[in-house]
N, C-alpha and C positions, 0 to 999 in steps of 0.2 A: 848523926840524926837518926831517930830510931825510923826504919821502915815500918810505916801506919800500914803503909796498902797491903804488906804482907799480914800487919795484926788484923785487918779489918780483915782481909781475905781468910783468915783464920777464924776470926769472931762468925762468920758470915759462915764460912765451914761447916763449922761447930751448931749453928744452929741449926744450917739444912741438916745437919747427920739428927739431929734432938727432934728436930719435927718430922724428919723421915719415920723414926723410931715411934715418936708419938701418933700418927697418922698409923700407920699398925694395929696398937695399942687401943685406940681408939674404934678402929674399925670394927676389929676384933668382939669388944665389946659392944658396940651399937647392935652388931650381927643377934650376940646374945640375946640382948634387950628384946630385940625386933622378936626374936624365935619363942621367948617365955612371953610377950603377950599375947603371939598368936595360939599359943599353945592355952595358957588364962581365957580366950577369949572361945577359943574351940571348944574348952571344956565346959566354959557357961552358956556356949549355943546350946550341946550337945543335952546339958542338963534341964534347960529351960524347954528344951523341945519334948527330951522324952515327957517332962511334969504338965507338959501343954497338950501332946498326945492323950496323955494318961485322964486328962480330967477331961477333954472331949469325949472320948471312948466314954467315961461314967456321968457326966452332963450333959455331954450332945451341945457343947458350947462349940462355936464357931473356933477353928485352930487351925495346925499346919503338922500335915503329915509330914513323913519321913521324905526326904527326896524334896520337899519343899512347895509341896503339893497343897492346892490352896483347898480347904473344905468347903467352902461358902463363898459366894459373892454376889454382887449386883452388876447393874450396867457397865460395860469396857472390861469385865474382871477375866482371869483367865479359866478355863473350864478344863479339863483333863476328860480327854474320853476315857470308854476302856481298856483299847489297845494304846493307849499311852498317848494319844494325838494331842494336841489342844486347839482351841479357837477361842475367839472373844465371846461374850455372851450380852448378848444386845438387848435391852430392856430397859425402854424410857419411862415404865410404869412403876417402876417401884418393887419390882419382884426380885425376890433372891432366892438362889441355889443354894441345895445343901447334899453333898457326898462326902462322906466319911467309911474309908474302905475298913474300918472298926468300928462302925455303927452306924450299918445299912439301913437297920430297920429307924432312923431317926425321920423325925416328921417336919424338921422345923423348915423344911422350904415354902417360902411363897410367889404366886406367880406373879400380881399385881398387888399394889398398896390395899387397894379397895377390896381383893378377897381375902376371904381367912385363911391364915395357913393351914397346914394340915393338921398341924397338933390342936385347932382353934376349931369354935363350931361353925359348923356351915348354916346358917338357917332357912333351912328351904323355907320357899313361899316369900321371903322378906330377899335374900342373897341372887341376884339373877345367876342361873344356870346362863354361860356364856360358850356354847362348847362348837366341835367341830367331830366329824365321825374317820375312821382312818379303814375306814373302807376298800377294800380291792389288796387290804395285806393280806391278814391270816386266814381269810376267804375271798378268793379271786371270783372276783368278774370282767366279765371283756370288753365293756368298756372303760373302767377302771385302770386296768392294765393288761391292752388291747397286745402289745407286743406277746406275751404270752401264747395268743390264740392264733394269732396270723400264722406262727409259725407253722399250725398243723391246719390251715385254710385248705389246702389240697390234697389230705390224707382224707382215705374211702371215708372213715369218720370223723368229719371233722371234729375239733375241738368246740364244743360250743355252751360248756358249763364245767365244772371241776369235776366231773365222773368223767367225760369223755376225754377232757384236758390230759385227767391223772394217768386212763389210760394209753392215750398217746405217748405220754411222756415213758410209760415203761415200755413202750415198744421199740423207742428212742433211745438205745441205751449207747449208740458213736455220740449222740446228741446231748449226751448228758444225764439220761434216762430221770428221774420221780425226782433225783433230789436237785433238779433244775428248779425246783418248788421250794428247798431251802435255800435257793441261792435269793431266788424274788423274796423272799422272809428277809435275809440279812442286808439285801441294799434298797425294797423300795422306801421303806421306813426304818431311818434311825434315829440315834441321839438327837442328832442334830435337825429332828423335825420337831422334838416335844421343844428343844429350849425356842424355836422360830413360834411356837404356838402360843407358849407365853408370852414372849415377846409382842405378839399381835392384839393381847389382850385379853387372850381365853383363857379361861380357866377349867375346862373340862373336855374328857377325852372319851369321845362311844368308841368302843371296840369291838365289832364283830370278830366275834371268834367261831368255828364251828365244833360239831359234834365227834370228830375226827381228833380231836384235839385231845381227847379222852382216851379213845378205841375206834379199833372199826369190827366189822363182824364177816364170816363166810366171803363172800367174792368182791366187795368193796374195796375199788379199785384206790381210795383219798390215802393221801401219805399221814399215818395212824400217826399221834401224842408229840411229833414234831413242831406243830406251831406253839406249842404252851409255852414250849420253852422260849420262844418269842414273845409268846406275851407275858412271862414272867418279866423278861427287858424291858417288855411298855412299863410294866408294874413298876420296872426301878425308875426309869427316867421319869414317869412323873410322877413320884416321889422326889425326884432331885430336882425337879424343876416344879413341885406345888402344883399340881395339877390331880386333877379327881377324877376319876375312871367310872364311866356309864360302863360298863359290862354286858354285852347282845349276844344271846344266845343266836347263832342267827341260821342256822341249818338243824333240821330233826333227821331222824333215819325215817325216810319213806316220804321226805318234802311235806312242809305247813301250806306251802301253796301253789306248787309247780313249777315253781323260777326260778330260772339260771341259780341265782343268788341262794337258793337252798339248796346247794350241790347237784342238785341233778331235773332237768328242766323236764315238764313233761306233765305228769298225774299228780295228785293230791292223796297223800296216802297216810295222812295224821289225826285221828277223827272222825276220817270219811273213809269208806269202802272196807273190805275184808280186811283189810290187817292196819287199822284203823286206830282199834284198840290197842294192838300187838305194840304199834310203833309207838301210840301214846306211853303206853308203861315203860318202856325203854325210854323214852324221853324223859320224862320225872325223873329217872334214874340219873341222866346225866344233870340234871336240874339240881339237885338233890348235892350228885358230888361237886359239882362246884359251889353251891352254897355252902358247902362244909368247908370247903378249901378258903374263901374269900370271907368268910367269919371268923376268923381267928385275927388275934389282936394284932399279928404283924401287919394283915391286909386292911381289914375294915375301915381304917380313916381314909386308904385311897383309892381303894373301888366300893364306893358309897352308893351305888345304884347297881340293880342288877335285872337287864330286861331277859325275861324269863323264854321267850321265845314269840321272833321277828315276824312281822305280818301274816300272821294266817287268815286265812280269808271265812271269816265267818258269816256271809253268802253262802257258802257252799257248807260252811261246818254246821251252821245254824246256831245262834246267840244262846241258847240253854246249856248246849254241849260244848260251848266253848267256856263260857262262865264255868259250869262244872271243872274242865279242866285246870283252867286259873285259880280256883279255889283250891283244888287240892296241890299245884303249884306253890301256891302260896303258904300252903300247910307245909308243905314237904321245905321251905325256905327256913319259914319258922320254927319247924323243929330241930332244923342245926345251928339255925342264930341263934336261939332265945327272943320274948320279945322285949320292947323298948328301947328309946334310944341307946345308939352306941352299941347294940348288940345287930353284926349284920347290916346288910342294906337296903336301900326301900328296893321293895319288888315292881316292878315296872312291867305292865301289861300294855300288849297292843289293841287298838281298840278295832280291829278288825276290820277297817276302815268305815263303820256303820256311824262314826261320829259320836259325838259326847254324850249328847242327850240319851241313845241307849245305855249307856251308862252310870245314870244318875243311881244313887241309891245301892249301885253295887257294893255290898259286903260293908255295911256300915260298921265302925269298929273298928275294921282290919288296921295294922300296926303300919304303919310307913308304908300304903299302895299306894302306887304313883302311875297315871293314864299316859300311853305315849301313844302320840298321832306324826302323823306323814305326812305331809301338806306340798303335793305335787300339782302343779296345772298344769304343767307339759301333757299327758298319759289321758287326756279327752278334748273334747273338742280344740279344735287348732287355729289358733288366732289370727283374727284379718286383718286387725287396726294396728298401728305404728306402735314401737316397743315404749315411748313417750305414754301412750295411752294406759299403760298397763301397768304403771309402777304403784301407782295406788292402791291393786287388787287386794293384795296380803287385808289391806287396811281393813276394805269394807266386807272381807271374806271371812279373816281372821281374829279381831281386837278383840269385839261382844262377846264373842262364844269363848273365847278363854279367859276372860276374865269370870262368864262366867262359871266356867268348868272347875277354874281356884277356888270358887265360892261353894261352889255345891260337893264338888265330887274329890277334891282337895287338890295337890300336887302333880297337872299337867305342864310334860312336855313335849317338845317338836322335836322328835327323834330323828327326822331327816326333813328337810327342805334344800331346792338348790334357787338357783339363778335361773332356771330356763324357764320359759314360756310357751318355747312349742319343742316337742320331742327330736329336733337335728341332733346328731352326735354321734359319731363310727359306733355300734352299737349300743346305742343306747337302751332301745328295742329286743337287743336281743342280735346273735352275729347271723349276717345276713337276710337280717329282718326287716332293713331300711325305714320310713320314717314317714307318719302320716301326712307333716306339713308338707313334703314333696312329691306326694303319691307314691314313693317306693314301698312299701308298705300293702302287703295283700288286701283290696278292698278298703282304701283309701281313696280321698279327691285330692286332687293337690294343690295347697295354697298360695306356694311358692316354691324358690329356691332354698336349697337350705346353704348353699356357700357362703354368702356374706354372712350368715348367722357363725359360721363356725370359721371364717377368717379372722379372727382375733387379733392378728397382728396388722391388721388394717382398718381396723376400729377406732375412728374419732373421736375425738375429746367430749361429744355428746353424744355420743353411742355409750363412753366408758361411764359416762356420770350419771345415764339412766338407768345401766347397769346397780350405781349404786347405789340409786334411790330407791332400785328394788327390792336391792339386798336389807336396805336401812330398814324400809316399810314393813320386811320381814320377823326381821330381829325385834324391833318395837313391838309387835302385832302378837307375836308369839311367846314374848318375855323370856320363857327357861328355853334354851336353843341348843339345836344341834347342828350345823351345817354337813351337809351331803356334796362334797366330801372332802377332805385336807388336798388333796393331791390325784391327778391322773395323771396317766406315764403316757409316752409318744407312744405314737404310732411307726411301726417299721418302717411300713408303706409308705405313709405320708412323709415323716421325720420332723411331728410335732403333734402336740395338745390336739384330738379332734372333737375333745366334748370339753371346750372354754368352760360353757357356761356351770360345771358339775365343781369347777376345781377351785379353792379358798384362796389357796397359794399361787395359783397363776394369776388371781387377782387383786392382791395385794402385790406385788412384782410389778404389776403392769396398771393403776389405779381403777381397778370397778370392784373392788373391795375397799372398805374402810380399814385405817390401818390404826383406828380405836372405835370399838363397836360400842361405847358408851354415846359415842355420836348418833346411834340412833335411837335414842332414847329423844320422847316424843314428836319422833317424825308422823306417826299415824293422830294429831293433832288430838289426843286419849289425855283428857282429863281428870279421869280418875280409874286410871290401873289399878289392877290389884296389887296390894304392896304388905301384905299376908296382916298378922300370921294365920298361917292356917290353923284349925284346929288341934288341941293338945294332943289328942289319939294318933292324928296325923302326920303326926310329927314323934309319934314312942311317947308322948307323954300321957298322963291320969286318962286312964280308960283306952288304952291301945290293948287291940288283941281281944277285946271285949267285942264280938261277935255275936250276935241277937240269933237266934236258934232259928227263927222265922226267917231272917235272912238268907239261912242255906238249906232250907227245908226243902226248895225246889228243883235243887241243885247238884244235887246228890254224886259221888265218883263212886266205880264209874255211873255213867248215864245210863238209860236203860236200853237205849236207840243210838246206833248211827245212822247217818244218810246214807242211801247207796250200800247198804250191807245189811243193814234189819236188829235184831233184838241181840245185847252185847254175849247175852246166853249160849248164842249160835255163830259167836265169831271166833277166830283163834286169839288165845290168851297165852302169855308169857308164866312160869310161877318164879317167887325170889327163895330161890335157892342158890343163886351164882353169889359166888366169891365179891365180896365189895371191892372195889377201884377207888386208890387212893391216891390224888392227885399228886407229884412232885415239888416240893420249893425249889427255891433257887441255892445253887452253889458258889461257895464265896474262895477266893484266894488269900484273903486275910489268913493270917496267923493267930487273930483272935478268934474265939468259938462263937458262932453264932446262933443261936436257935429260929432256925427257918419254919418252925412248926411240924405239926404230924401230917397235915393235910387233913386234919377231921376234927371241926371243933366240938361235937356234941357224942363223947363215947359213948353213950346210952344211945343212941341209933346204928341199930344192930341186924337191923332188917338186909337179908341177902337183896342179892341184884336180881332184874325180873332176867328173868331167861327161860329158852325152850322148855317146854315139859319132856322129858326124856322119853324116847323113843316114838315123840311124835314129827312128820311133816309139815313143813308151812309154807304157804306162797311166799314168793317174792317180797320182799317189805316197799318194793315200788311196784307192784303189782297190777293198780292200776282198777279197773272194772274187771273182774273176775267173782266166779263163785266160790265160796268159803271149801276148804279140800276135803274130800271126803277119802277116811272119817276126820272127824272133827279133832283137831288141835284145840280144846279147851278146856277151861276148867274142869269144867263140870263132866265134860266126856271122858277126859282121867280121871276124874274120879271114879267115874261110875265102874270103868274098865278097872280100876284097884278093888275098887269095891266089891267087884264079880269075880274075883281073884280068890280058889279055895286051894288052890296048890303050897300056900305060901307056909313055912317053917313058922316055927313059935316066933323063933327072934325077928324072920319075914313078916310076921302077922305085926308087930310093934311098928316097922320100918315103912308099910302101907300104909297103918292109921294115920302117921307123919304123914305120909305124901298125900291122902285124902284130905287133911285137914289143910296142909300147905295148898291145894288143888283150889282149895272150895276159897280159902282167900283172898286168892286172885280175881275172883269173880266179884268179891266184895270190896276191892279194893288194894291197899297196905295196910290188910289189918295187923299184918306181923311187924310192922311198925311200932314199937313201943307207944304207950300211951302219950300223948304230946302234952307238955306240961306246959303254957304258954305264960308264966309267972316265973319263968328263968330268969 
């Protein structure tokens, strides 16, 4: 009988050796298989990406960089800082982010559903201005960001404004000496405050910037052209997060009003007193180049407003000599924007705090002038009644008069308002100045305590929700807004917030901020708001720029008179013969080329920088009450000294008539200023 169990054990053999073989065989090739689709599938990522690069970079369409870097997104999406970080990007409103490291200059972010993006028009008068100011960055104050100051509390001179700060800081060189000032630049405000602003619902950003930002001059202790480059950054992040930039001039050389917050606390020296005029024409100068720099097409959709210089007190300047100066501001804007819309930004004046109604009727015509006011109650008389009592102020303070200031005088805004209601706050006054509601404060009564006001973190659910009512009645009352201010830094000493009521962001964190400011739309129980449009001129359209002769007939630059110093003839005068200063763009890492601009949009503005007259002396540009130097630093006294000049060479006789004719200009003005063409 044949043995099966040896054939099956055979068959059975035979087949494990066939599938052994084929199991190989098999593998072998799946291997293959698996290797050419991944390989198929690499090569059509690789291609779909560079072709989706490639048409972002020339559309500005939403895509995906290399590395897989998202360009655009909304609410949950992922964001990529600069230094390569990420975080989520939180926005229940409807706003989306746009960075593209191959095309920077694209516009298409927006912050919320409800505003225009950046490539879309904005319609002032119709579009609420919803904004917040970023205050105490690239010009520090101490109460802003008090840690700063404490430090140099017990040096012979204290710290108590950014000249003394600055000095401090270089004397301080174990401590980190000046560029302790770019370290506050790069962490109190970054990325990660512009996408938190959109998120909250704003859409616009005031920037004090100062004069330092540019130059400094002689013994000017401030760290010289350093913040620009910080605010070039504000520039980019909002632009990637859809946000439009107020631009504040907010320091002059020689102080607009003697506060801290104009670099250096003390005199008034812009306007008024011996070098009055001196510092005025140095100011226009830095006026001048930042409007060049911010009118070119990469900037203009997102610093849309441009306040030409912060609170000067025209009390003391006097309302004729301040108009004059505004007026030729606002010349010196428009001859490097062009006028009409889309060229440039609306020029923003402060109204000195004299109120609207001085201001009716100023400069009829003018192209995009826009009124900024300040609306503090803290800084007089100091409140007795319960903070319940007071939330309605804004209402019956503010609603009328701007509405209507819209109506008559065009496009006002609230450049700064806070939260407070009586002056409490670790310098809010000023360091060491303490606080009239508690009688610290020189020749104050005291109303109260100020601790519970500034214990924030023990504030009840009807302390927080009066808070809001205030904030709400503001926002409503005021329509175009700026809040005073995004953020305050601790305090050392303390080791927290000592001025609550200043900060946006510690009250949305904590609720006595709204965490949608379209909620306060019709709290002040208004009717009929102004809900525009403003007039076409006012806006760059049919008849902007169209100026009635009779309107600045009175008004003449310069003036004839300062206060405190006498007839502009007998003051010292700058002449424009210095080299122009021209702003920097920003630098890109891309491997695409990018055109960051020249920094100058209008080449036919040709006119040198005001600077000394050669070989003359001049006071102090903070100088203060003083007599004018003898001899006289001005125009007209070089002139005369060229003009009494018989020594001079043939070719020296040519190189005088120049400086005589450059001398006598200054007295009249920028008349070496090209002629300004305002139908650009």
């Amino acid at each position: 009988m044949p043995d099966y169990s040896q054939q099956k054990h055979g068959l059975f053999s035979s087949v494990r050796k066939n599938r052994r073989r084929a199991r190989i065989f098999i593998g072998i090739g799946v291997f293959i298989l698996l290797a050419l689709i991944a390989l198929v599938t690499a090569l059509i990522y690789m291609f779909a990406s560079k072709k989706h690069q490639e048409s972002s970079s020339s559309n500005g369409d939403p895509g995906t960089l290399a590395h897989s870097v998202e360009v655009t997104g909304g609410d949950g999406s992922t964001v990529t800082r600069d230094d390569g970080t990420t975080f989520t990007y939180k926005n229940s409103f409807g706003g989306t982010w746009y960075y593209d490291a191959s095309d920077p200059f694209n516009n298409g972010a927006r912050a919320q559903s409800w505003s225009p993006a950046l490539n879309e028009t904005f319609n002032y008068g119709t579009d609420p201005i919803r904004g917040v100011n970023l205050g105490g960055w690239l010009v520090t104050e101490p109460f802003i960001a008090p840690a700063l100051f404490e430090k140099y509390l017990d040096s012979p001179t204290p710290a108590i404004d950014e000249w003394t700060l600055s000095e401090n800081m270089r004397n301080d060189t174990a401590g980190g000496g000046i560029s302790q000032l770019e370290d506050h630049y790069k962490t109190f405000i970054t990325e990660d405050d512009f996408a938190e602003i959109a998120g909250a619902g704003l859409n616009f950003v005031r920037i004090p910037i100062p004069y330092w930002a540019i130059e400094t001059r002689d013994d000017e202790p401030f760290l010289a052209k350093t913040s620009w480059t910080y605010f070039l950054k504000a520039v980019e992040w909002a632009r990637k997060y859809g946000l439009r930039i107020n631009l504040d001039l907010h320091t002059l050389p020689g102080s607009q009003n003697g506060w801290n917050h104009s670099g250096k606390d003390g005199s008034i020296n812009v306007l008024y007193g011996p070098m009055g005029y001196a510092n005025a024409q140095r100011s226009l100068d830095y006026i001048r180049i930042i409007a060049e720099f911010i009118s070119q097409p990469q900037y203009k959709d997102v610093i849309t407003i441009f306040g030409i210089t912060n609170e000067p007190q025209a009390s003391v300047d006097g309302i004729d000599v301040l108009k004059s100066y505004y007026l030729e501001g606002y010349n010196v804007v428009r001859t490097a924007s062009g006028v009409g819309e889309g060229k440039g930004p609306y020029v923003s004046i402060h109204d000195g705090f004299l109120g609207a109604s001085d201001w009716t009727g100023f400069l009829p015509g003018a192209d995009r002038l826009s009124l900024d006011m300040h609306k503090y109650t803290c800084f007089g008389p100091q409140p007795t009644g319960t903070l319940a009592s007071m939330v309605n102020v804004p209402c019956s303070a503010y609603a009328s008069m701007i509405n209507n200031t819209l109506a008559d005088f065009g496009l006002v805004t609230a450049g700064e308002f806070s939260n407070a209601v009586m002056d409490c706050g670790l310098y809010v006054n000023g360091v060491n100045v303490g606080s009239r509601y508690d009688g610290t404060m020189g020749g104050s009564t005291k109303i109260g305590s100020c601790d519970p006001w500034l214990d924030w973190a023990s504030w009840d659910d009807a302390t927080k929700q009066n808070y809001m009512k205030l904030a709400k009645a503001s926002m409503d009352s005021l329509q175009n807004w700026f809040f005073w201010t995004w953020k305050i830094g601790n305090s050392t000493v303390h080791g927290t917030v000592m001025s609550p009521h200043w900060s946006y962001q510690l009250g949305l964190e904590n609720g006595w901020m709204p965490t949608d400011p379209r909620t306060a739309v019709g709290t002040c129980g208004n009717k009929s708001p102004f809900d525009g449009p403003l007039k076409s001129y006012q806006t760059g359209g049919a008849g902007a720029g169209t100026i009635p002769a009779s309107a600045t007939a009175d008004i003449p630059w310069p003036p004839a008179s300062l206060s405190n110093a006498g007839a502009i003839t007998l003051l010292p005068s700058y002449t424009p013969t210095g080299s122009l200063v021209t702003l920097p763009g920003p630098t890109f890492t891309s491997s695409v080329t990018v055109d960051a601009g020249s920094g100058w949009t209008n080449p036919s503005d040709q006119a040198g920088m005001m600077v000394p007259i050669a070989g003359c002396t001049y006071l102090d540009p903070w100088v203060g009450d003083a007599n004018p130097p003898s001899p006289l630093c001005s125009a007209n006294v070089a002139a005369a000294k060229v003009a009494a000049s018989t020594a001079a060479s043939a070719t020296g006789v040519s190189t005088i008539s120049h400086a005589v004719e450059t001398s006598i200009s200054t007295v009249k003005g920028r008349a070496l200023t090209p002629k300004r063409n305002f139908s650009l």
